[in-house]
C-alpha positions as CSV (number, residue, x, y, z in Angstrom):
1,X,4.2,-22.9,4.1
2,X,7.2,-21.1,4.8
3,X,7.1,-17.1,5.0
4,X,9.3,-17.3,1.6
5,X,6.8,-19.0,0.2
6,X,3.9,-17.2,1.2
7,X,5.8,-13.9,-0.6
8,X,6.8,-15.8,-3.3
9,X,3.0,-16.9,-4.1
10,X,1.7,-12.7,-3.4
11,X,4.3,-12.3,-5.9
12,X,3.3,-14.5,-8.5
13,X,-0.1,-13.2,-8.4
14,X,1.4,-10.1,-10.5
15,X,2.9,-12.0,-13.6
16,X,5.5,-9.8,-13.9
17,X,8.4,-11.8,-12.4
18,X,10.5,-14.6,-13.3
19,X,11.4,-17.1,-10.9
20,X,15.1,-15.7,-10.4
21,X,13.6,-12.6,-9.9
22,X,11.2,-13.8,-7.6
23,X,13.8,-15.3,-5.7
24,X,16.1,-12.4,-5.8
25,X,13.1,-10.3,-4.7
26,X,12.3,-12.7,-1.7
27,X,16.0,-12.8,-0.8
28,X,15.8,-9.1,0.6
29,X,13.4,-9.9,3.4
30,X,14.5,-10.6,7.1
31,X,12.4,-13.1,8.7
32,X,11.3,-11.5,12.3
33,X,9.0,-13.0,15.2
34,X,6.8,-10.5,17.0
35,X,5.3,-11.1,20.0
36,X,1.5,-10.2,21.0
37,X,1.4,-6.1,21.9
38,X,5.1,-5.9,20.4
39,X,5.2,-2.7,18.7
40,X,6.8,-2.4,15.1
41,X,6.5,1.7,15.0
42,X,6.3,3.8,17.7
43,X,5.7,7.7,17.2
44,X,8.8,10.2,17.0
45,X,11.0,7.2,15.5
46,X,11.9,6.4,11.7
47,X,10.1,4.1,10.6
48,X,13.2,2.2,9.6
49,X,11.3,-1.1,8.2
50,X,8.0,-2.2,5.6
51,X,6.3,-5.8,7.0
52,X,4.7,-8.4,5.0
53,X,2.4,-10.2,6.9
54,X,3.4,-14.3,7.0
55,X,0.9,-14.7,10.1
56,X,-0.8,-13.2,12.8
57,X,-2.5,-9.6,12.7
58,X,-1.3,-6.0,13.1
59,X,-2.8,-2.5,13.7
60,X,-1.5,0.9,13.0
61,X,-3.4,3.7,15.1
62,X,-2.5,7.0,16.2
63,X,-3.3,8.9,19.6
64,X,-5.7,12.1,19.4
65,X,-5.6,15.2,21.9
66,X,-7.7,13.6,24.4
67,X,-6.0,10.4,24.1
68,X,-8.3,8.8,22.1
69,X,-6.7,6.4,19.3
70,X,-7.9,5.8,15.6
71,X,-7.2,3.1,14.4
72,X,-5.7,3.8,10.8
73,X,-5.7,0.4,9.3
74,X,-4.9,-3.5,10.0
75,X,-3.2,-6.6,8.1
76,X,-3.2,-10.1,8.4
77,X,-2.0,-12.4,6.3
78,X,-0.4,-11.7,2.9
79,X,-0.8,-7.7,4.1
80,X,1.3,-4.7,4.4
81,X,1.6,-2.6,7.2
82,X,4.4,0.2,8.3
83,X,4.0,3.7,9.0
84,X,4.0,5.0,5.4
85,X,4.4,8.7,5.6
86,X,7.7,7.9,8.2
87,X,9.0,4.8,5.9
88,X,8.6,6.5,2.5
89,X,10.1,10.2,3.3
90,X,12.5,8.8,6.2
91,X,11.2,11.2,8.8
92,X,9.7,10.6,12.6
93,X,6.7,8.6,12.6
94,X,3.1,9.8,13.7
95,X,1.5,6.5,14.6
96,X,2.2,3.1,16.6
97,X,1.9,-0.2,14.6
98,X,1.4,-2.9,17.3
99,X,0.4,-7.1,17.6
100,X,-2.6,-8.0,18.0
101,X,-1.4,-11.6,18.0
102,X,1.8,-13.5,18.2
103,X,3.0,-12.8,14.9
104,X,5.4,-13.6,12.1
105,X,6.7,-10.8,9.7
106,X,9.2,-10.5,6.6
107,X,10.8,-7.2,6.8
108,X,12.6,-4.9,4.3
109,X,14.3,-2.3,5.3
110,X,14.4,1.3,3.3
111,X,17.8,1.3,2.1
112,X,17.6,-2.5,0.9
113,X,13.9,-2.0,-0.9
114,X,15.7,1.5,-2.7
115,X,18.7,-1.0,-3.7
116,X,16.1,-3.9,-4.9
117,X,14.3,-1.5,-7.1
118,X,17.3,0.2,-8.5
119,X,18.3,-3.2,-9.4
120,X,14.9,-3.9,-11.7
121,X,12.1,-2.3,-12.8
122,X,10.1,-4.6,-12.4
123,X,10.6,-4.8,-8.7
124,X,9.8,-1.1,-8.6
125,X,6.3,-1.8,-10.9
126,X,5.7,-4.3,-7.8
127,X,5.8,-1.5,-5.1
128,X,3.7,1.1,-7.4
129,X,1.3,-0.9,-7.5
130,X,1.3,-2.2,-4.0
131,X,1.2,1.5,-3.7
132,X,-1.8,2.1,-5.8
133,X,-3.8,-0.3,-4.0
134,X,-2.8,1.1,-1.0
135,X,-4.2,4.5,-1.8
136,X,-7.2,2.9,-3.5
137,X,-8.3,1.7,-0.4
138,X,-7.8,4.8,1.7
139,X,-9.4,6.5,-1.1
140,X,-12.7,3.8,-0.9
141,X,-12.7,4.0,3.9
142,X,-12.9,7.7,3.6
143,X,-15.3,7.8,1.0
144,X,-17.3,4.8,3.2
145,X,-16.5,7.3,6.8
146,X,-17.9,10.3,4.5
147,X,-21.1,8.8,3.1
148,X,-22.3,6.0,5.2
149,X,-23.8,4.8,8.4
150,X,-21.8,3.9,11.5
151,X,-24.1,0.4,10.6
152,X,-23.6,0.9,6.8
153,X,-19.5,1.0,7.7
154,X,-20.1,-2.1,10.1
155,X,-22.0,-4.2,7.6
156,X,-20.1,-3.4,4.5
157,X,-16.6,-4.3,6.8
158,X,-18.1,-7.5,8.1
159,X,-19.3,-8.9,4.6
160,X,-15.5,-7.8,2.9
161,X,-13.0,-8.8,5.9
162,X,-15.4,-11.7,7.7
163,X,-12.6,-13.2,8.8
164,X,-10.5,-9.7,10.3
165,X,-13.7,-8.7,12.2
166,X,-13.6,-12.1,14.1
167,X,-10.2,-11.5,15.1
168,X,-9.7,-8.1,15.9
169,X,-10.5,-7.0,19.7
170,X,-13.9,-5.1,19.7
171,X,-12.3,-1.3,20.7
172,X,-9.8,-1.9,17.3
173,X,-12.7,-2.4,15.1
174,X,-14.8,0.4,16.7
175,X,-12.1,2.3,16.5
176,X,-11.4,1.5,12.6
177,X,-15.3,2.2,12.0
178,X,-15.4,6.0,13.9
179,X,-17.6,4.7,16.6
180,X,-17.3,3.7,20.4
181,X,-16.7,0.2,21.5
182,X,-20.5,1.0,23.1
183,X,-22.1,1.4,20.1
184,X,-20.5,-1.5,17.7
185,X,-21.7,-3.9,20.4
186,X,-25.4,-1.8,20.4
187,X,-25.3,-2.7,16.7
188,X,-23.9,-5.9,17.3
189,X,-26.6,-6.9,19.6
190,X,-29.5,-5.2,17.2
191,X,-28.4,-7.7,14.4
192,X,-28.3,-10.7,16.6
193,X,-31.8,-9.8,17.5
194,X,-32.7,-9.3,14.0
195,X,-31.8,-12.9,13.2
């Protein structure tokens, strides 16, 4: 399945497109290959792009005091990913969006996405509500971070996104849960016992 295909089908999930829309839609997206570590954002520049995932895997982090990194969030296939805050208000970014595999992305740039949803509304009810999801789910980790276990966070991620956890690289997903790589494999090890 080509990229264009793989955006065309997210988009049909919706029901709000015709076919020539869908097509007009897809039409705005470059087709980009990014290598493993290749980094789409990178702090103190624009985020100049938004990235549908065709393949691979991404993760957006940022760097603390100490130079500690959180991770902020990841996507695979038939994700998102950009640095919002930078993309949306066109201002310096505050977090790195990197490759954690060989990786194939469609791209839309700022100034074409504003064109594409001056264009239709319905293109612009597709982004709100790619938006809404979006916060949705922020909404739903911090709630998780705020009210759970480290091993509540680890379980609840492992039975939603069994097929993330097995490809992200231990210190990403310890990082995404607020714990050390030490103690993810401490609980990792606990529940292989348990078995």
């Amino acid at each position: 399945m080509t990229g264009a295909d793989k955006l065309k089908s997210f988009l049909e999930k919706f029901n709000l497109l015709t076919e020539a829309q869908i097509h007009e839609f897809v039409a705005s997206f470059t087709e980009v290959k990014v290598k493993k570590r290749q980094y789409l954002v990178q702090p103190n520049f624009t985020a100049k792009s938004r990235h549908f995932v065709v393949s691979g895997a991404f993760r957006s982090f940022v760097v603390g005091d100490k130079g500690t990194d959180h991770t902020i969030s990841f996507a695979i296939e038939d994700w998102w990913i950009t640095d919002y805050n930078s993309y949306i208000y066109q201002q310096p970014a505050t977090m790195f969006v990197v490759a954690l595999e060989d990786s194939i992305i469609l791209q839309i740039d700022y100034q074409q996405e504003q064109l594409l949803k001056k264009s239709n509304h319905n293109f612009e009810t597709v982004f709100r509500i790619m938006a809404e999801r979006g916060l949705a789910f922020q909404q739903r980790r911090l709630i998780s971070n705020l009210t759970q276990t480290a091993e509540e966070r680890y379980d609840h991620f492992i039975e939603k996104y069994p097929q993330v956890a097995q490809r992200l690289p231990q210190y990403a997903l310890a990082s995404f849960l607020g714990m050390t790589t030490e103690f993810l494999s401490k609980i990792r090890n606990h529940k292989v016992k348990r078995k």
